[in-house]
Structure formats: structure tokens, C-alpha cells
N, C-alpha and C positions, 0 to 999 in steps of 0.2 A: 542623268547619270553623272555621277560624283565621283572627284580622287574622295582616298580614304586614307587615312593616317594609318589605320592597321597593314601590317604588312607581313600576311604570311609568306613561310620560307618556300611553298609553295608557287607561288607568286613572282616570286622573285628566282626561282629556279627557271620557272618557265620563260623569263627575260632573256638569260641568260643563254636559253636553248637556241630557243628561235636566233639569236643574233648570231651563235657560233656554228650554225650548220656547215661551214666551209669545213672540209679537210685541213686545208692550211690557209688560214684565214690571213695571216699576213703576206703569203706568194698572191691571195686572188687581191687583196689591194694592190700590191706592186703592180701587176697586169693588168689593172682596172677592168678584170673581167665580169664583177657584179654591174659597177656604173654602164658596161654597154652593157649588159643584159636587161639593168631597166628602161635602158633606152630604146629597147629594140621592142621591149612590150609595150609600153608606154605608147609608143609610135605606132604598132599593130591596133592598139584599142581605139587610138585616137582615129584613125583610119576609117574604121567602122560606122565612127561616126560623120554628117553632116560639118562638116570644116571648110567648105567652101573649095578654092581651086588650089590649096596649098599642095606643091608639090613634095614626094614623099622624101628626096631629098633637103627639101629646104626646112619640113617638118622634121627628121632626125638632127639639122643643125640646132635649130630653136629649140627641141626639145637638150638637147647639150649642153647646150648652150647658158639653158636656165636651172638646171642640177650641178654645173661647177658656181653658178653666179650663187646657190646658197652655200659649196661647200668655203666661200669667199665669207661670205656671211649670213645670216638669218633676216638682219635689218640694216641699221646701220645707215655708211654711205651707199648701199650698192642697190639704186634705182628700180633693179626688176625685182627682189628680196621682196621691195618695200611695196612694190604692185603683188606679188607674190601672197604678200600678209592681207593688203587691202580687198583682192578676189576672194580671200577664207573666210576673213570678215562676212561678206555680201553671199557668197554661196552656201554658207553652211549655217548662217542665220546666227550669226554668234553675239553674244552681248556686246552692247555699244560700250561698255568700259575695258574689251581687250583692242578695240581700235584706237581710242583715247587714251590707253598704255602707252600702242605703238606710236601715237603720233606725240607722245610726251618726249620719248626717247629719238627721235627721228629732227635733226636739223630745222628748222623750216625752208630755204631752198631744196633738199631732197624733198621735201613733204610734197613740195609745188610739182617738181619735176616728177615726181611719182602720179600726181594727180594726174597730168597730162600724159604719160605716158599707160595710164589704167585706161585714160576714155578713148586712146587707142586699140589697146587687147586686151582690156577687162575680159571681153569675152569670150576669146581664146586662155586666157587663164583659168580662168574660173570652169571651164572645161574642162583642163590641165588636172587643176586639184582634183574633182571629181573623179575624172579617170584614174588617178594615183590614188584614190582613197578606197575604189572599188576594189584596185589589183590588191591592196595591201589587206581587205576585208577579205577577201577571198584567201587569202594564204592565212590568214589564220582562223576561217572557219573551217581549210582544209583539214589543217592541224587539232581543230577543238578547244581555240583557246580564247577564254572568255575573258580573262584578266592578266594583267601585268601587274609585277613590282617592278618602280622603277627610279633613280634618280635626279638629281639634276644638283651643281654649286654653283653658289652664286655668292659675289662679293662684293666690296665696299660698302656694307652695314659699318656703324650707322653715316656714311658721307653721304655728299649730296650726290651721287650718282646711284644710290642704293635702289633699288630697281622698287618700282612703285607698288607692287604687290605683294611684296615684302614687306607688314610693319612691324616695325619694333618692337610696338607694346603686344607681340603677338609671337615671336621666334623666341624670347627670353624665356616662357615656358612651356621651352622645349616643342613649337610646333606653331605652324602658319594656318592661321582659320582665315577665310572669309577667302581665300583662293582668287585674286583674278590675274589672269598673264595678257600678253600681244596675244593676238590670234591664232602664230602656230609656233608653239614654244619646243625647244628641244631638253629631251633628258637622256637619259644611260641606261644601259643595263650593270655596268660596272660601277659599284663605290668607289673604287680608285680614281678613275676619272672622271668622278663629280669633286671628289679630293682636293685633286688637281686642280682644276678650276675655283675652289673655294679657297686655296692657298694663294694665287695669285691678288692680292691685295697689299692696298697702301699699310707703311705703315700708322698702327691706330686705327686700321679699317676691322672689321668685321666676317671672317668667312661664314658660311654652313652650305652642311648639306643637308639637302631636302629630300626626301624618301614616302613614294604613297604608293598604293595599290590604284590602279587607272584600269575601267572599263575599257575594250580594245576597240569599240564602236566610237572610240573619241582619237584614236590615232589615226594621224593621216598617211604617215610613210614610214619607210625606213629605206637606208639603201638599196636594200633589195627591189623596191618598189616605187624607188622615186627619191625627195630629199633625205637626207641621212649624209654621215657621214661614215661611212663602215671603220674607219681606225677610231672614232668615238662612241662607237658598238651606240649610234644615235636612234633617238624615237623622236618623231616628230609629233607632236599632240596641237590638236585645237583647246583652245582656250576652252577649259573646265572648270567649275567650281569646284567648293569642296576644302580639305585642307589634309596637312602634310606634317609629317615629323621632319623636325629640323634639330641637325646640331651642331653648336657653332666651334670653329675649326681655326 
């Protein structure tokens, strides 16, 4: 299953829905009533399962615990993010060049402390994602929804920070082929704030935004269901091939 550069309005309506089901989508962020609601399923499924003697209080911590540590960041400095990526990698059988992404962009002291910190609870992670990939399969086979349009900006083209999946000789016309991200890359349902994000650059830098139709068997979360960010109306995707329209901004 492939992004696809086509992007019916279809598609990207449907984005759109799913993300704004609140009534008042800004009151239930300020109350952070999504983030504990995915905490409380999250915690119910994890349950279910064979988890050893974790108590179910110190599971709602850990489970908390690691849904603010991505709304903190994806990668980065932030140690569990990067255990976070490296468990998607390994459980969901992803190509060895969206791990070789993440570790291009990753420090090497986090890398190390990441590595040690995975042969700890790799295996409670990677349990973690699974469950978050189930709840979020489920809500949208409730729904019937088989694809998404969706965004994502991305900046510093062409500097040396320009994110490795991004080539040049490949966004000049009009669109990124050969597709590869980190493991679990975030986008939008909103243009604006892929916009945004594409405006934030040096000057002489390069914005775009990036725009494909994604099978929904390649998302792993959304707020609702685990990482996300709800004020970045976020989609959390595993690393897919494929390619995208891109325009630069």
C-alpha cells in the first residue's frame, strides 16, 4: 500500500471529518478530555493483554507519560520518541531506510541512550504501538473509511538540514517520488498548518507542502487513539512509500 500523489476532494474531506468530530474542538483541548480518553482505552486494551505484574495505576502513568513525551516531540532529543520510532521500525516490519532516516537525524548520544533504553521496554512498546494501531483501525473501519488526504510541511530545502527524504531533484517538479520517512512520520488534515510549518525557515531556505492520498491501514494514531496532536488536527503514519505533491512555499 502506497501514498499517492492524487488527491481527491473526497479524500481529503474525509480528513477533515474524522479529525473534527468534537463539538468544540478547542474547549475538549483546553480540558484535555481526548488525551485522557485515549489514555483510559489505551490502558483498558493494554490490560487484556499478557503485561506481566504491571500495576494498572503505574500503567495509566507510563501510558501518559509516553503520549505528552511525543506531544514534546516525534524524535529528536526526547529518548522515549526515539524508542517510540525504533519499536515501529521492528513491529510493524518497516524498511530498514525509515530507521536509517531516523538515526541520520537523531544525535548519536540520544541514539546510544535510545538503544539502551529499547533493550529495556522494547517490548512493552512495541505492544504499546500495536494496541494504538488496533484502536485507531477500528475507528475507522467503524466509520468506513478507507483512505485519507492528508498533509504534512516541511522545511530547510535546500540546507543541510533538509530532511533526507526530501530530494531536490525530485520537489522542483512539483512532487516527491521514491517516498521514504522515519518510521512514524506526522501530517494534517489541515493546509494551513502544513503552511505553517513550511513557512518556518531560514532565510534562503526552501518551504513545501506535501499533499497525498494515504491508505488508512498505514496510520498508526491520532489523538484520539494515541500519538497526535489534536490542536495539529495530527496523523501519525508508518513509513510508506510512494509519492506526493509538493509545493514550495
Amino acid at each position: 500500500m502506497r501514498f499517492r500523489a492524487d488527491c481527491k476532494p473526497s479524500a481529503l474531506d474525509a480528513a477533515k471529518t474524522f479529525m473534527r468530530r468534537a463539538v468544540d474542538l478547542e474547549d475538549a483541548i483546553r480540558r484535555e478530555d481526548v488525551r485522557l480518553t485515549a489514555i483510559d482505552e489505551l490502558v483498558r486494551r493494554l490490560r487484556e493483554q499478557a503485561i506481566g505484574d504491571v500495576s494498572e495505576p503505574a500503567l495509566v502513568e507510563w501510558v501518559g507519560a509516553r503520549l505528552l513525551d511525543w506531544l514534546q516531540s516525534s524524535s529528536d532529543d526526547i529518548i522515549p520518541s526515539v524508542v517510540a520510532q525504533m519499536a515501529a521500525a521492528a513491529e510493524f516490519a518497516l524498511d530498514a531506510t525509515a530507521l536509517a532516516s531516523l538515526q541520520a537525524r537523531t544525535v548519536p548520544e540520544t541514539w546510544q541512550a535510545a538503544l539502551g533504553q529499547y533493550a529495556q521496554v522494547g517490548g512493552l512498546m512495541r505492544l504499546f504501538l500495536r494496541t494504538m494501531y488496533s484502536a485507531t483501525q477500528d475507528e475507522f473501519a467503524e466509520r468506513d473509511i478507507k483512505e485519507l488526504g492528508i498533509y504534512r510541511g516541511v522545511n530547510g530545502l535546500p540546507a543541510n538540514d533538509a530532511p533526507t527524504w526530501v530530494q531536490p531533484d525530485t520537489w522542483k517538479r512539483g512532487r516527491v517520488d521514491h517516498l521514504s520517512m522515519q518510521p512514524l512520520t506526522c501530517f494534517t488534515s489541515e493546509e494551513s498548518i502544513a503552511e505553517g510549518f513550511a513557512a518556518h525557515r531560514a532565510p534562503g531556505a526552501v518551504g513545501l507542502v506535501l499533499r497525498g492520498t494515504i491508505p488508512v491501514i498505514r496510520i498508526l494514531s491520532t489523538a484520539w487513539t494515541g500519538f497526535g496532536a489534536l490542536h495539529e488536527h495530527e496523523f501519525v503514519i508508518l513509513a510508506t512509500p510512494g509519492n506526493v505533491q509538493a509545493v514550495q512555499r
